[in-house]
N, C-alpha and C positions, 0 to 999 in steps of 0.2 A: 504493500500500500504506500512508505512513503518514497519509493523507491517511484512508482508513478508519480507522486507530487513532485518529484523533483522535476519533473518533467512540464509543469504548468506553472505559467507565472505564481499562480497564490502559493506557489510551496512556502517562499518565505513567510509572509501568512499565519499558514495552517501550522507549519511543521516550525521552522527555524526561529519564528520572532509571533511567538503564541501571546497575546497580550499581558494575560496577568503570569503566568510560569516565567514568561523573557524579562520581567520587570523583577522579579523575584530572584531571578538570577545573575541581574546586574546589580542588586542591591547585595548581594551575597559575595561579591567580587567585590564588590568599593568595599566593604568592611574587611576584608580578610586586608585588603594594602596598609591597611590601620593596623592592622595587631603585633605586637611584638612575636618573639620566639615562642617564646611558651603558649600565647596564645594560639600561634598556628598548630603549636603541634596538638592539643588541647582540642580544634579545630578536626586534625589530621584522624587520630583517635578515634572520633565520633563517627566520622565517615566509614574508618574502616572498620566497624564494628558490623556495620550493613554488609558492607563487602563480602567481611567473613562468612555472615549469616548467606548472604547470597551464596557463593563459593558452595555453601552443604548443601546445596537446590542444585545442584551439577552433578552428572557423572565420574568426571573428574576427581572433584575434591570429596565425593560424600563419604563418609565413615573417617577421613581423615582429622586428627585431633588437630585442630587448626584453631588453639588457645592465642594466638598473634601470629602477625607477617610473618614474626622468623621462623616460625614452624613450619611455613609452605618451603618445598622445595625450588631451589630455582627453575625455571621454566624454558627451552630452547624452545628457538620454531620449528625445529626436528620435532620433539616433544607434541607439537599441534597440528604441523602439517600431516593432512589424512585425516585427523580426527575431531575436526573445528568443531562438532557438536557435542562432545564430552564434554568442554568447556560454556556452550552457550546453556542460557538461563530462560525458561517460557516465563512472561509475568500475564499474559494474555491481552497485554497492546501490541499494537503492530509494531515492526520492528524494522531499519534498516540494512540491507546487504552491503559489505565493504569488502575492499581486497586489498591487502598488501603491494604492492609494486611489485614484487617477485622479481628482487635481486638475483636469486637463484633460481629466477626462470620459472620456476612454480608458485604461482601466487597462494594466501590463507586466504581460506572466505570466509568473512566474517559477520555479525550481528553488529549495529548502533540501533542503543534503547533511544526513544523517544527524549528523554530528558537530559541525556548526554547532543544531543543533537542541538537541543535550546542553549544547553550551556555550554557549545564552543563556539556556537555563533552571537553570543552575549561576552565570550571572551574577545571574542575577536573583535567584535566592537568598541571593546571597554579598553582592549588595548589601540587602535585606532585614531577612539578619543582623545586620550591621553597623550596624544602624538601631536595632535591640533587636526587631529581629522575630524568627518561628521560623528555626531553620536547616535544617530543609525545607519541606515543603507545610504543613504547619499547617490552622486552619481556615479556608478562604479564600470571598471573597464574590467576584462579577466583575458589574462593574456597567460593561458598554460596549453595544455593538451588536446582541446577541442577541435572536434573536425565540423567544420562550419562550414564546406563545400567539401566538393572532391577540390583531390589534389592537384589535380591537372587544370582546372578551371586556372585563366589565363587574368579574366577582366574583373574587377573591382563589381560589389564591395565584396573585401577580406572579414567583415564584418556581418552579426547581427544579432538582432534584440530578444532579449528571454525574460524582461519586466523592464515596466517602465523606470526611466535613469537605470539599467543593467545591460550591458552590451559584452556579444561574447568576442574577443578579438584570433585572428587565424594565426597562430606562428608558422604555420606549415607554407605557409604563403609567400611569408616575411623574409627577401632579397632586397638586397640594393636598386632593381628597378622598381620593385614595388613599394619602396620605402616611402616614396613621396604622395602615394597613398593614404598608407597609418597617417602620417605627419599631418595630411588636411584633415583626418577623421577624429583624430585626437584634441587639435586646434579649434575643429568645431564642436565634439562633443563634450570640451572640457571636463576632465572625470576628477574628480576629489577622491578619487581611492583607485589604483590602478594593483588587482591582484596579479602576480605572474609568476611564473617560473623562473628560478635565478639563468638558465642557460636562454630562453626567450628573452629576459627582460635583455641580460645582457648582448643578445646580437641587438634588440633593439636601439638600445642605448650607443652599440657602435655606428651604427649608420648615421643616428643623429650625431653623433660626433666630427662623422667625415660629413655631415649637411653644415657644419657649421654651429649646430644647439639644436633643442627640440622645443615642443613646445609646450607649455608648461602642463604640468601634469600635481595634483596636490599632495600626496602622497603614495609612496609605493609598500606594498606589502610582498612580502617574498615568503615563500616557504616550498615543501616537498624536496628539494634538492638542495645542496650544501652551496652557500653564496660565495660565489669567487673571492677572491681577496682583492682590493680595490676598488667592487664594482659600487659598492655605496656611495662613494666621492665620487665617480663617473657620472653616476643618476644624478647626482647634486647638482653638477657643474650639466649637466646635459638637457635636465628639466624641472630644476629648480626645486625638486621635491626630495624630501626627508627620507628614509627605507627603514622598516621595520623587519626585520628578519623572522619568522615564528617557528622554531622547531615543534617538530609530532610524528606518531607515524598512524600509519591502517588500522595499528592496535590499538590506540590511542590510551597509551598508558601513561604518558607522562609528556610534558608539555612546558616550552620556556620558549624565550622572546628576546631580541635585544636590536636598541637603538643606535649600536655603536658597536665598531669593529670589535673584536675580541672581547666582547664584556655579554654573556648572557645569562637568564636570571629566568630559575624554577617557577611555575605555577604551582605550588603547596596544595591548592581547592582544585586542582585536575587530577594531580594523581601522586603517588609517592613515590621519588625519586630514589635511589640507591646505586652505590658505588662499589661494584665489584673489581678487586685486581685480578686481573689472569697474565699469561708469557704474554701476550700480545698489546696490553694496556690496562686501561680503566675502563671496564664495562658499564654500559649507562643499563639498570633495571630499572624495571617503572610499573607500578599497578596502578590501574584507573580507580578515581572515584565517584566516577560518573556516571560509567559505562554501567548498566544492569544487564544487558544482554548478553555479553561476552566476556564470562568472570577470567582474567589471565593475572596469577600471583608471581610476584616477583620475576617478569618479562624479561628477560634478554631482547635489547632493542637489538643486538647487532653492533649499535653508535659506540664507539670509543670514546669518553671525555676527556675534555683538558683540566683538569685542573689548578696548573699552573705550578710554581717549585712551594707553594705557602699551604702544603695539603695538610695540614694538622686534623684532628679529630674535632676539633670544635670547627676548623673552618668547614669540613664537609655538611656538618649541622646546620650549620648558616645557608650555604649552599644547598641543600637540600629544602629549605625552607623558604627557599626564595629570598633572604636575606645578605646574602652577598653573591657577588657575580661569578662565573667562570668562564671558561677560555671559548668554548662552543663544542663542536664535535668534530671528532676525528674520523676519516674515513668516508663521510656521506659525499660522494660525487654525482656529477651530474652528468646524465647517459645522453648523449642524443650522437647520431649520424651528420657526418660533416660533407656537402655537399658540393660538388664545382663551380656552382653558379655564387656562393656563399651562404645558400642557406641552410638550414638543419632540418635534419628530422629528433624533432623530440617525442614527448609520452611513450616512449617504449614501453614501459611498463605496460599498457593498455594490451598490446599486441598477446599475451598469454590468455587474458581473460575469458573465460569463457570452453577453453579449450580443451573439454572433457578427454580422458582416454591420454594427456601430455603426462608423465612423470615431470619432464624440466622442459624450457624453451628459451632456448638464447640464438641472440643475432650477432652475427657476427660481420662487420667490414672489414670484406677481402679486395676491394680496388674504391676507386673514386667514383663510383657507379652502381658496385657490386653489391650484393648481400648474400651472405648462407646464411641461411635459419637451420639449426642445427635442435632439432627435436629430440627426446628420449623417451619413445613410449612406455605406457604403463597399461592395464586392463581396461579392456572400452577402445583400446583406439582405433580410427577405423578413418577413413574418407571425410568425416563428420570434422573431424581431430583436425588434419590438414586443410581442409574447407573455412575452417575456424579461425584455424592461425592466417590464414594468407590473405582473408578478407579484414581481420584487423589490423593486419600489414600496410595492407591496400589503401586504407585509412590515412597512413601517416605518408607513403611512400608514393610517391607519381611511378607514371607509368615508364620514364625514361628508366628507370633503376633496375637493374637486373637482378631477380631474386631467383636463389639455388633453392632449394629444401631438399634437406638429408636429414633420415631417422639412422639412430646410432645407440649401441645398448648401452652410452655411457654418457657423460656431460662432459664438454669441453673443461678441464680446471688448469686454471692459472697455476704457477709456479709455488705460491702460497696455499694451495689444495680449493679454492673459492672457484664455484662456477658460477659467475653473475650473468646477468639477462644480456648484458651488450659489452663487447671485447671488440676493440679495434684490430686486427689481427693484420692489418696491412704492413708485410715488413717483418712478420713475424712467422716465417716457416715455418717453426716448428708447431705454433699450433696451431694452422691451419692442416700440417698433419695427422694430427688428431680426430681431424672430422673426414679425413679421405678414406678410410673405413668403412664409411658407412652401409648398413642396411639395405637401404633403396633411395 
């Protein structure tokens, strides 16, 4: 059910900004900025007490003595992939489908309760405000993974509307000849909140850069992919707008924000942050306190934290509570296909979705034109599987780009043993070795 509203202008409305729930949840936000330590944690506590109770309504956690957090064991996405409904919770409202990005090629599918849906689209406003942006919807632009034409469409507009002041913009479009496009639609549509992907925003910001500036734009919001280093003072000097960065992920277990390079700062009222060491870093864990539908204890996001040389026990407390800052994440890069013309293919993640009967699915760029989509079946797969994958390909990818598909009983892995969804492999023999093997 809300899965169609998102599809109709009133989703906002019905589902995201419910009148009295969204008011209740921005009031619940501006009090927690108020409170000291104690108080959040005191805050923290309360929430997860539900949590827990939730958690013994799952297959997952039932019969487990789960007296607090540190009693759950930690959780991989190994641990969930396959089994995403051992973890979900019925409460008998409708509920949201999400998925993972599928780094490794196979995405989670996942549940958003109703009431975590209010409360990130009241975060995200509260953070917005706070910025000097509107304090509701405003006029907004989204410049991430949408396919708003086919790919091969030549003529304008790159653009169009899904509520009134909400326009969805094309990165898949977005070249150096079609720049002078965006630049009048932007100029006329003046948007007070431009959402985008750090690898879209930033081709967009390079163009305006070789135009000389862009045009002004009131704020930018970034999240889903790791923001270049730089690219905030680029947007600055490009369209005179501030960038908010918002880390999260599919799972949406834990959640921080920041207005300035290297300095980001926990959400305490999203979810509970925690800092595991392992050989490779500082693992960021995180359980929602949100989320009723998809109970996941102490997450392995995957994200490495920074936390800087000043790790003491009490700064992690602070840091954990949103009370002091840390460095951002380590690791979260941003995937997109790099193009001859200059422009990208981004949303790759989209490209798995859907694709029953896939174990893993990653792309791989083998020329300046090329693609292999290097699949690894699992049970189910069939015609259905590859009809799947190549029609959400389709999606991102015009028709000039040469796409291979090979099924193979294994996943392409990096040298560090990681098979992610996109591998540039141009240049790289040896793994494109790996996939010459293949199946069919």
């Amino acid at each position: 059910m809300l899965n169609a509203l998102r599809r109709s202008p009133l989703f906002d409305a019905l589902a995201r900004r419910p009148p009295v729930v969204y008011a209740r949840a921005r009031r619940a936000i501006e009090a927690v900025d108020a409170m000291n330590a104690g108080q959040r944690e005191e805050m923290q506590a309360r929430l997860l007490r539900r949590v827990l109770a939730d958690a013994g309504e799952t297959r997952a956690y039932s019969g487990l003595p789960l007296g607090g957090l540190d009693a759950a064991p930690v959780l991989r996405k190994d641990n969930v992939r396959g089994g995403e409904d051992l973890f979900a919770r019925s409460s008998g409202l409708p509920q949201a489908a999400a998925a993972t990005g599928g780094t490794t090629g196979t995405p989670l599918r996942l549940l958003r309760s109703p009431g975590q849906i209010v409360f990130e689209q009241a975060l995200v406003d509260h953070l917005v405000a706070q910025a000097g942006g509107p304090a509701g919807a405003g006029r907004v632009v989204v410049l991430r993974g949408d396919a708003i034409k086919p790919v091969d469409a030549a003529a304008p507009p790159f653009w169009r509307s899904t509520a009134p002041d909400r326009m969805l913009l094309s990165a898949h479009h977005l070249t150096p000849a079609n720049y002078p496009h965006y630049e009048a639609f932007l100029a006329s549509f003046r948007p007070q909140v431009l959402h985008a992907y750090p690898s879209a925003l930033e081709l967009l910001t390079r163009f305006a850069e070789d135009a000389g500036g862009g045009p002004r734009i009131g704020l930018v919001f970034t999240s889903s992919e790791q923001l270049p280093a730089g690219l905030r003072a680029r947007v600055k000097r490009a369209f005179g707008a501030d960038l908010i960065d918002f880390y999260g992920q599919a799972e949406r277990v834990c959640a921080a924000w920041s207005l300035r390079d290297g300095e980001y700062w926990f959400r305490p009222d999203y979810g509970v942050a925690e800092v595991l060491a392992e050989d490779d870093g500082l693992h960021l864990l995180g359980t929602s306190l949100r989320n009723r539908a998809q109970i996941l204890l102490r997450y392995d996001t995957g994200d490495l934290v920074d936390l800087g040389r000043d790790d003491t026990p009490e700064r992690r407390r602070l840091v954990r509570l949103g009370l002091a800052p840390f460095g951002g994440m380590i690791g979260r890069q941003s995937e997109y296909i790099a193009l001859p013309d200059g422009s990208r293919i981004i949303g790759l993640n989209h490209v798995p979705r859907g694709a029953d009967g896939a174990a893993s699915v990653q792309i791989l760029q083998i020329g300046p034109s090329r693609i292999r989509v290097h699949v690894t079946p699992a049970t189910g797969y069939g015609d259905h599987t590859r009809a799947t994958v190549l029609a959400n390909l389709r999606q991102k990818a015009p028709s000039s780009i040469e796409v291979e598909y090979v099924t193979a009983r294994q996943p392409v892995r990096l040298p560090n043993g990681k098979a992610p969804l996109f591998i540039d492999a141009r240049g790289r023999p040896e793994l494109l070795a790996r996939t010459e093997h293949a199946l069919a």
